[in-house]
C-alpha positions as CSV (number, residue, x, y, z in Angstrom):
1,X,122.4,128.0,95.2
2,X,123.1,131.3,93.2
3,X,122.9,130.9,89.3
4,X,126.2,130.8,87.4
5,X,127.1,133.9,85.2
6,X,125.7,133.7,81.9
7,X,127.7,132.0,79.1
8,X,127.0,135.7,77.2
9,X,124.9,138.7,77.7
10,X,121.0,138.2,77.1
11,X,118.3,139.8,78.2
12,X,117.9,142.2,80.6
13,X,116.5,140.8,84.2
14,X,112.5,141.3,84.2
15,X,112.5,141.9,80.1
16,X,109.9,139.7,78.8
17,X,110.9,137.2,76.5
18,X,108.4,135.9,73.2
19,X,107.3,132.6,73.8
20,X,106.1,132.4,77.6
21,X,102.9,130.8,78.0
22,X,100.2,132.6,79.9
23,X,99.4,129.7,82.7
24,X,99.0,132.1,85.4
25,X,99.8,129.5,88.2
26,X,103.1,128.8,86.9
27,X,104.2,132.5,85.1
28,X,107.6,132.0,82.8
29,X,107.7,128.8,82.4
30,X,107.1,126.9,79.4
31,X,107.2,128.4,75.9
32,X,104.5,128.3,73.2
33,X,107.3,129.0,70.2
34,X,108.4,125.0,69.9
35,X,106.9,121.7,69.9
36,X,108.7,119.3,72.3
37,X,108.6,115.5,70.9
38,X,111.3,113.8,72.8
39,X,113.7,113.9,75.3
40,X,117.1,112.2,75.3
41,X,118.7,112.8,79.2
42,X,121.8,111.5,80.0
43,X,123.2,112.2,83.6
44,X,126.7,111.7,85.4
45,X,125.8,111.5,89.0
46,X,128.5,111.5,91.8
47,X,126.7,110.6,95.2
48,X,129.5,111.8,97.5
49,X,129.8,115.5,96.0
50,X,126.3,115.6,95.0
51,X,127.3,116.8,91.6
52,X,125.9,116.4,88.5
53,X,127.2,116.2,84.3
54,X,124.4,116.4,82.1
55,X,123.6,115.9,78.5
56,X,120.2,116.8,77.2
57,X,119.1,115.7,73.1
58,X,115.6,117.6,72.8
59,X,113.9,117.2,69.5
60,X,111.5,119.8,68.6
61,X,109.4,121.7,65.9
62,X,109.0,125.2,65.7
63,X,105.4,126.4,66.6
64,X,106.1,129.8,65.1
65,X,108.7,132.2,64.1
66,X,111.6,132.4,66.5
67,X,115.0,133.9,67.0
68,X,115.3,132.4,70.5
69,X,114.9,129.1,71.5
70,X,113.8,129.5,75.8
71,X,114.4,126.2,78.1
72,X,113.6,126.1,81.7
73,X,117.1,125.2,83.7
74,X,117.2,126.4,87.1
75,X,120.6,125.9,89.3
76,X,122.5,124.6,87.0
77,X,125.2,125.6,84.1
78,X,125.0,125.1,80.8
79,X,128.3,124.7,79.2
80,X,127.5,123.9,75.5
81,X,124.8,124.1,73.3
82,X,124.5,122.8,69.9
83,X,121.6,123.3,67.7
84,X,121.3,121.0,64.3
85,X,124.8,119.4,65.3
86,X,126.4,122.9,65.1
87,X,127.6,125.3,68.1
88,X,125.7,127.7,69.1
89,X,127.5,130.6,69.8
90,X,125.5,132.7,71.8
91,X,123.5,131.2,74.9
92,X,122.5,132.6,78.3
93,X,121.0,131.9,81.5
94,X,118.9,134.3,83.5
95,X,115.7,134.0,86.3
96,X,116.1,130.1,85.9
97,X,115.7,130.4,82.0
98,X,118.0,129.1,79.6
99,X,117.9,131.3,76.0
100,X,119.6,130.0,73.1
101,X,120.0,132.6,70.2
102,X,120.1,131.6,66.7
103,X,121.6,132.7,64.1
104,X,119.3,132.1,61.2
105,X,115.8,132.2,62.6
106,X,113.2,128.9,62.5
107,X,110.2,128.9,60.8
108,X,106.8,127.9,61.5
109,X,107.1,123.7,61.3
110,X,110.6,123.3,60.8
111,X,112.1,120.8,62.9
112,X,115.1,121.4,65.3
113,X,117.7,119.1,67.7
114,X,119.0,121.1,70.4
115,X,122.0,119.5,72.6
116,X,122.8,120.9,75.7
117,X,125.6,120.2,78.3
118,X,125.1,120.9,81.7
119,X,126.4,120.8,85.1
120,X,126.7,121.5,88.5
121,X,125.4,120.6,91.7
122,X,121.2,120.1,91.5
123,X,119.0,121.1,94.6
124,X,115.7,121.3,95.1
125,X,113.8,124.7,93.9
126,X,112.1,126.2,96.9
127,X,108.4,128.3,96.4
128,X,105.1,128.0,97.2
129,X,105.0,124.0,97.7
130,X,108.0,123.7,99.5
131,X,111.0,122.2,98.4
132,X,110.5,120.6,94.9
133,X,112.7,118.7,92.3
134,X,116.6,117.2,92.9
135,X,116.5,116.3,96.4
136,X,120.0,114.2,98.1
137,X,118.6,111.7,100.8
138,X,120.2,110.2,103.6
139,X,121.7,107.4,101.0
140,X,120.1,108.0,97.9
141,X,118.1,110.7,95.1
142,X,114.7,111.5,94.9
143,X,113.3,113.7,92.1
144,X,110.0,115.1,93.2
145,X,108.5,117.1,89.9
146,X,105.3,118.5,90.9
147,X,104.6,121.2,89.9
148,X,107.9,122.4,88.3
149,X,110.6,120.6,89.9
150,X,111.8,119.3,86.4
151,X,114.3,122.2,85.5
152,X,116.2,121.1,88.4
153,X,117.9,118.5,87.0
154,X,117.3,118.9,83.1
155,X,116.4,121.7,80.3
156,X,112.8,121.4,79.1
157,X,110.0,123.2,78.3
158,X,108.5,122.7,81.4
159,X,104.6,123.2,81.1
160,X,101.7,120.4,81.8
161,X,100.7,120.2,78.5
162,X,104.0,120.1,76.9
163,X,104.3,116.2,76.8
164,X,107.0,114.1,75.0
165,X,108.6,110.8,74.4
166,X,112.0,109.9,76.9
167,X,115.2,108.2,76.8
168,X,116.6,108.9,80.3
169,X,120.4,107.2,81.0
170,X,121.7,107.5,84.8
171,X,125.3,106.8,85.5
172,X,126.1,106.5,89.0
173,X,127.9,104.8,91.7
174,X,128.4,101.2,92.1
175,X,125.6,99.6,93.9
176,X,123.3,102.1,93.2
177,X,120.0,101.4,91.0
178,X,118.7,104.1,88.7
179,X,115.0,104.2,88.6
180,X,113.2,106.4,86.0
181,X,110.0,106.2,84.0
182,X,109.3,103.4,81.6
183,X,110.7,100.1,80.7
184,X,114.2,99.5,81.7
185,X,116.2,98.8,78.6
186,X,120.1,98.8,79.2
187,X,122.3,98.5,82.4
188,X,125.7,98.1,82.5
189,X,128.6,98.0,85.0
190,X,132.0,99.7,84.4
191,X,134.8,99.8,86.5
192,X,133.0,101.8,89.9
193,X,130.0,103.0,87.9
194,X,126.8,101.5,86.8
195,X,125.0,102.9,84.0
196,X,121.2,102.1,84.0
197,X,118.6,103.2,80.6
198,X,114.9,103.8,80.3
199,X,112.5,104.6,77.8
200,X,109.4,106.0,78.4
201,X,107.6,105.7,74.7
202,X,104.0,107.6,76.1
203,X,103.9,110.9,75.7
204,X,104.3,112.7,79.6
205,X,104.8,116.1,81.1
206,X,107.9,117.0,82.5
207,X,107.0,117.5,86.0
208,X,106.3,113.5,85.8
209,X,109.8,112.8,84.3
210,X,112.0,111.5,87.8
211,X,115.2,110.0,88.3
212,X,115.6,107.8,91.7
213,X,119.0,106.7,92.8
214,X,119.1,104.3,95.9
215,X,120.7,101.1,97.0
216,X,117.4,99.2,95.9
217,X,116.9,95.6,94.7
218,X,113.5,94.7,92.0
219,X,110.9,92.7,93.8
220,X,108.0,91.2,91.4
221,X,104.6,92.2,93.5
222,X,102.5,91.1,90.4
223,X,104.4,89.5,87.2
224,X,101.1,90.4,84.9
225,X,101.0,87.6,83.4
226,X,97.2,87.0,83.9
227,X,95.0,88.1,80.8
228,X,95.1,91.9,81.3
229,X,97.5,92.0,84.0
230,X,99.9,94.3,84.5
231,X,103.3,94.0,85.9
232,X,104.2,94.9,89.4
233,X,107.3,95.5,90.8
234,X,109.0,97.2,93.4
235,X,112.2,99.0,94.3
236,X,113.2,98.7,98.1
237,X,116.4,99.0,100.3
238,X,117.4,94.8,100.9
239,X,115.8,95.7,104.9
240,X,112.5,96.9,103.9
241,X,112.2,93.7,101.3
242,X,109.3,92.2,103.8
243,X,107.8,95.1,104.5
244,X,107.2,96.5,101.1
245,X,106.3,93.0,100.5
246,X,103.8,92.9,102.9
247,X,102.5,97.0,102.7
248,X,102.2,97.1,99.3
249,X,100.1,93.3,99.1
250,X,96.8,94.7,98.5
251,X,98.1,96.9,95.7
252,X,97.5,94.2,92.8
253,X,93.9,94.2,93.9
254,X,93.9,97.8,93.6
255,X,95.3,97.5,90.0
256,X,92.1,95.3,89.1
257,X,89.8,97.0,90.6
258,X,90.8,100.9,88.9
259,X,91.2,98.9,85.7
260,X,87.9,97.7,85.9
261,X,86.4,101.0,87.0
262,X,88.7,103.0,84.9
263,X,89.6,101.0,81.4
264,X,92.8,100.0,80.8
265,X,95.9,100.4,82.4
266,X,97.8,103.1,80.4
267,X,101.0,102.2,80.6
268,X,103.0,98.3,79.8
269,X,103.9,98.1,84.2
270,X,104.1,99.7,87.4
271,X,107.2,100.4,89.5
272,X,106.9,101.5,93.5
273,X,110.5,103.0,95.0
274,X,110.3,102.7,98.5
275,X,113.2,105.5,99.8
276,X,115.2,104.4,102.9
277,X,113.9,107.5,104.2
278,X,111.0,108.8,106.6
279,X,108.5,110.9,103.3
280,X,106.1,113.4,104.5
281,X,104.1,112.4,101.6
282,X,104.2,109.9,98.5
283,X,105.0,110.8,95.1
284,X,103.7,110.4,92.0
285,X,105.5,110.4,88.8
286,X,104.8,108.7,85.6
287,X,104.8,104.7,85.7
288,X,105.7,105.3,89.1
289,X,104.9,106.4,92.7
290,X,107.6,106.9,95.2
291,X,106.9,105.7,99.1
292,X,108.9,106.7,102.3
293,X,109.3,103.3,104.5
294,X,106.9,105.0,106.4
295,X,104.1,104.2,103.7
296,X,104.4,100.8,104.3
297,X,101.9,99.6,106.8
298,X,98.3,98.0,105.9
299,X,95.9,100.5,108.1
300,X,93.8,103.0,106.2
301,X,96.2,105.9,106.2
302,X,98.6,104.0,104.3
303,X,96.5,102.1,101.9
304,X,94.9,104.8,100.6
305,X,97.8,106.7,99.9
306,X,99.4,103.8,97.7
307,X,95.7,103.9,95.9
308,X,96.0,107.2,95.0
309,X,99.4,107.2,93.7
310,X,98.3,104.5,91.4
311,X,95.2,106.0,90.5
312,X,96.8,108.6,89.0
313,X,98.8,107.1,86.4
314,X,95.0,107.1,84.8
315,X,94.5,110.8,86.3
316,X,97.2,113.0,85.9
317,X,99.8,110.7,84.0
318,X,97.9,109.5,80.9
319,X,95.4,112.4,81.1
320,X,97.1,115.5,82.0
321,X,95.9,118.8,82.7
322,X,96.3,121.6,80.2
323,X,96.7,124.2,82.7
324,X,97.2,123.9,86.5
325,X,94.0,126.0,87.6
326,X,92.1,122.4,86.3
327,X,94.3,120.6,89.1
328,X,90.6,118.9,90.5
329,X,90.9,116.8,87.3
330,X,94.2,115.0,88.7
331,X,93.1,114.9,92.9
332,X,89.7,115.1,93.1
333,X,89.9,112.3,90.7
334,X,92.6,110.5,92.5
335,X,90.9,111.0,95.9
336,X,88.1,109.6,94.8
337,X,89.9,106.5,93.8
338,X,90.6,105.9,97.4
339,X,86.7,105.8,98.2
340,X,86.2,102.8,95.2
341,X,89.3,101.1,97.1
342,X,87.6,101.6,100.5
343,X,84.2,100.1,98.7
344,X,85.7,97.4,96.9
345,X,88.1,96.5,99.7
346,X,84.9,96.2,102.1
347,X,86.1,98.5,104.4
348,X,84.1,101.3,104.1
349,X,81.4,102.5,101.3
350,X,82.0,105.8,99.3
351,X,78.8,107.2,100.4
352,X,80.0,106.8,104.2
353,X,83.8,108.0,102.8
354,X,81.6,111.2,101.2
355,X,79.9,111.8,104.6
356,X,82.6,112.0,106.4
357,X,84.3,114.3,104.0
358,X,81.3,116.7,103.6
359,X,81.4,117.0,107.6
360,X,85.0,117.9,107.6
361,X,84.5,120.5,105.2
362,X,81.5,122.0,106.4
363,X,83.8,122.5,109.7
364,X,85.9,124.9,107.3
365,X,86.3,127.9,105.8
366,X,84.5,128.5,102.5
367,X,86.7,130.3,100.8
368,X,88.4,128.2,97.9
369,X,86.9,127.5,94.0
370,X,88.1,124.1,93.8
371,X,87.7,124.7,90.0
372,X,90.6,127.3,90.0
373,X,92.0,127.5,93.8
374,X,95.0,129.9,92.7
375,X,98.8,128.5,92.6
376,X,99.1,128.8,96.5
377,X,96.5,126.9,97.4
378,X,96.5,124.2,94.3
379,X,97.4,121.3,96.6
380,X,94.9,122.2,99.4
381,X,93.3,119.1,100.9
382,X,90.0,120.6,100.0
383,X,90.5,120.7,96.6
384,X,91.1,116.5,97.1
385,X,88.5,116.1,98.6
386,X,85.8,118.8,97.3
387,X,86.8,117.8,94.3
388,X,86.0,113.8,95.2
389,X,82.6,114.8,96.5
390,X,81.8,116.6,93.0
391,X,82.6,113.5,91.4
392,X,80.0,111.5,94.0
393,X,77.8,114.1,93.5
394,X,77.8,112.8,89.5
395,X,78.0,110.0,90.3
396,X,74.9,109.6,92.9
397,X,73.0,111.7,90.4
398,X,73.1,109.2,87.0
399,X,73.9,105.9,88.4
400,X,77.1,104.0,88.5
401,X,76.9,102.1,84.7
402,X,76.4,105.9,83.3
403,X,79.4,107.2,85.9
404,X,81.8,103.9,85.3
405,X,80.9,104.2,81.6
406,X,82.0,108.3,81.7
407,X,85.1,107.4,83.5
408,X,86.4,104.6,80.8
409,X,85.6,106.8,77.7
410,X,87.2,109.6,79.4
411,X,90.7,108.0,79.8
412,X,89.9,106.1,76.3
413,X,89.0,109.2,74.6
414,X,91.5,111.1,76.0
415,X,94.8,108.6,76.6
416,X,97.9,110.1,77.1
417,X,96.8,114.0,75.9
418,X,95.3,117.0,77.9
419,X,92.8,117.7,79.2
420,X,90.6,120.6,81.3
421,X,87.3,120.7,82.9
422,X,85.1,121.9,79.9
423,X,86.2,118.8,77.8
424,X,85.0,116.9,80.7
425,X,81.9,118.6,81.3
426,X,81.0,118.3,77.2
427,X,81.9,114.4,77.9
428,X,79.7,113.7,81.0
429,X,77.1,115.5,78.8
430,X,77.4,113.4,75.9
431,X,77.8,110.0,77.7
432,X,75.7,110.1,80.7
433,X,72.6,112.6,79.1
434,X,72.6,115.0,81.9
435,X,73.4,118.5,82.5
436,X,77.0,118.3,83.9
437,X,77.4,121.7,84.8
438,X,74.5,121.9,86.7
439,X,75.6,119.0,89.2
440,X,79.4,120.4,89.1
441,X,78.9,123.8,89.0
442,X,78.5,124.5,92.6
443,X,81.0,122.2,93.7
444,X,84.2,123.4,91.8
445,X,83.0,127.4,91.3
446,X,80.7,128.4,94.3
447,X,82.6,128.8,97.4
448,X,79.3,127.9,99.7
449,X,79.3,123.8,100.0
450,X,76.7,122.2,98.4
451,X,74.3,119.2,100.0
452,X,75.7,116.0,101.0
453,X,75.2,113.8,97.8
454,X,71.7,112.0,98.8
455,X,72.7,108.1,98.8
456,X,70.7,106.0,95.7
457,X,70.0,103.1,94.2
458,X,72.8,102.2,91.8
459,X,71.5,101.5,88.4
460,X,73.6,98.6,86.1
């Protein structure tokens, strides 16, 4: 889909515009001028022409002097901006940027409320991941954010460390269940429409930030009412009710077991959408995962995929990169969550899980620093599961009560911020008493592949 005119004339195609952050992975998007501390999203959705009204409240504080106030907004119009409840008269839209001028500049701290009205009909943005963002299924909407899907269906500031507070409000169809991030806090039915409200109080990225819209009914898969429980549910077309039921049985377990091994669960509950549709792959988003009925079966294949989509709201949701090169930190971490399933399920040890994953990639080309693979290759399977066998490599190397300890004051410490390698190196340091980088040095920035992790005695 083309981009509309612009409302006015702005800059110039290719002009640089103040305020870009410098993530080479990801370049012009995001801006380093404003704060982002929440998000208010309200969305008119019309299933049968697939089109989209849009309101967008984003509350902000000026990082330095601006004149401009940049948004990432790709596909869609914006039809009306207000800034400080007045209208802004001069807006425009240009290489899937949104740039608001102001007429009286902001300065360094001062707080702002931009309101922007939108519309048009969202599609996913395509690049070098495919097709990412507002995507129509057969009977249904799935948002898939990651990397920078969000300005499909929203204005943000759409970078990995900009993270803020959400109220997002879907409108749809009767029928139709919204499902976003958070706690569900209002739903109500008018006429042919049913409006449905969440609130998602932790801070998150905006490439976690998802809207689902299906025919789905809630099933409870753990009410969390045990001490430290969390709660469970599920959102699955009326057919697939068994199924999910049955696929997704273990997944409680799994929620003991990572909280045990990882601290706390981050967030108040856990929501799984299982789409009416055949996925390639799950999803992840924050409080959430999203599962193709395909997901749903209890062999290997499929059970470790629902463990890594819940791994990560510790890895990647709650602790969230602060640049994309550091993407290791989310799946190495979250691949390796699948080996402590395997071991704690009984059904196979991480050492053997680490064998087999050193063999596969000794069958490879060496040609990829898992600790900055470049933007084409950021979701390479061996950055999974190099970046698993680094984390073995730690943790055969000081024992597991040093290795679980490091894990649980890592999402402690850093709960619901950013983070990057170094700050984890400087941890694992700190906590353990070794030399970090010289166990995770070769594994994330030498392209020859280190040793197999020799098996050991766990200690504690």
């Amino acid at each position: 889909m083309s981009l509309p005119e612009p409302a006015t004339s702005g800059p110039a195609a290719g002009t640089a515009i103040p305020g870009v952050l410098s993530d080479p992975y990801m370049p012009g998007h995001g801006s380093d001028s404003y704060r982002v501390s929440r998000y208010e999203v309200d969305l008119d959705y019309r299933m049968a022409a697939n089109r989209l009204s849009g309101r967008a409240v984003i509350h902000a504080t000026a990082a330095r002097q601006a004149s401009a106030v940049v948004l990432d907004l790709a596909g869609l119009r914006a039809v009306k901006v207000q800034l400080n409840g007045r209208r802004v008269r001069r807006f425009s839209q240009r290489a899937e940027q949104l740039v608001v001028q102001l007429d009286a500049g902001l300065a360094v701290g001062e707080t702002f409320t931009l309101d922007v009205r939108y519309e048009g009909n969202p599609a996913p943005r395509r690049g070098l991941w495919g097709e990412v963002g507002w995507e129509e299924l057969t009977d249904g909407v799935l948002v898939a954010g990651q990397p920078n899907g969000a300005p499909s269906w929203f204005p943000c500031n759409d970078h990995p460390r900009s993270k803020a507070s959400y109220r997002i409000t879907v409108t749809t169809d009767a029928n139709y269940r919204a499902v976003c991030n958070g706690r569900l806090v209002g739903h109500s039915t008018r006429a042919s429409r049913e409006t449905w409200t969440y609130e998602q109080e932790e801070p998150m990225a905006t490439y976690l930030a998802t809207a689902q819209i299906g025919r789905y009914e809630s099933l409870v898969l753990d009410p969390g009412d045990a001490p430290g429980g969390v709660l469970q549910t599920a959102a699955v077309p009326p057919a697939l009710a068994g199924a999910a039921r049955q696929g997704l049985r273990l997944q409680p377990d799994m929620m003991r077991t990572f909280v045990r091994c990882f601290g706390p669960y981050p967030f108040s509950e856990y929501t799984v959408v299982v789409a009416d549709d055949v996925l390639e792959i799950p999803l992840e988003a924050q409080t959430m995962a999203i599962l193709g009925r395909n997901h749903l079966s209890l062999d290997w294949d499929a059970q470790r995929l629902i463990a890594h989509e819940l791994s990560h709201q510790w890895f990647g949701n709650s602790l969230t990169v602060r640049g994309w090169h550091d993407i290791w930190l989310h799946e190495g971490f979250a691949c390796y969550a699948e080996w402590i399933w395997s071991e704690a399920a009984g059904v196979m040890t991480a050492q053997d899980r680490a064998a087999a994953a050193w063999r596969r990639l000794s069958a490879s080309g060496q040609d990829l620093l898992i600790g900055d693979p470049g933007p084409a290759l950021m979701f390479d399977d061996r950055v999974y599961k190099r970046g698993a066998l680094a984390l073995h490599a730690l943790r055969m190397h000081c024992g597991d009560l040093a290795f679980f300890t490091l894990l649980q004051e890592w999402t402690r410490t850093h709960r619901h911020g950013s983070v990057s390698t170094a700050d984890f190196i400087l941890m694992a340091n700190g906590v353990a008493g070794i030399d970090a980088e010289a166990v995770l040095h070769p594994w994330l920035f030498e392209l020859a592949l280190p040793p197999l992790p020799a098996a050991r005695s766990r200690r504690g």
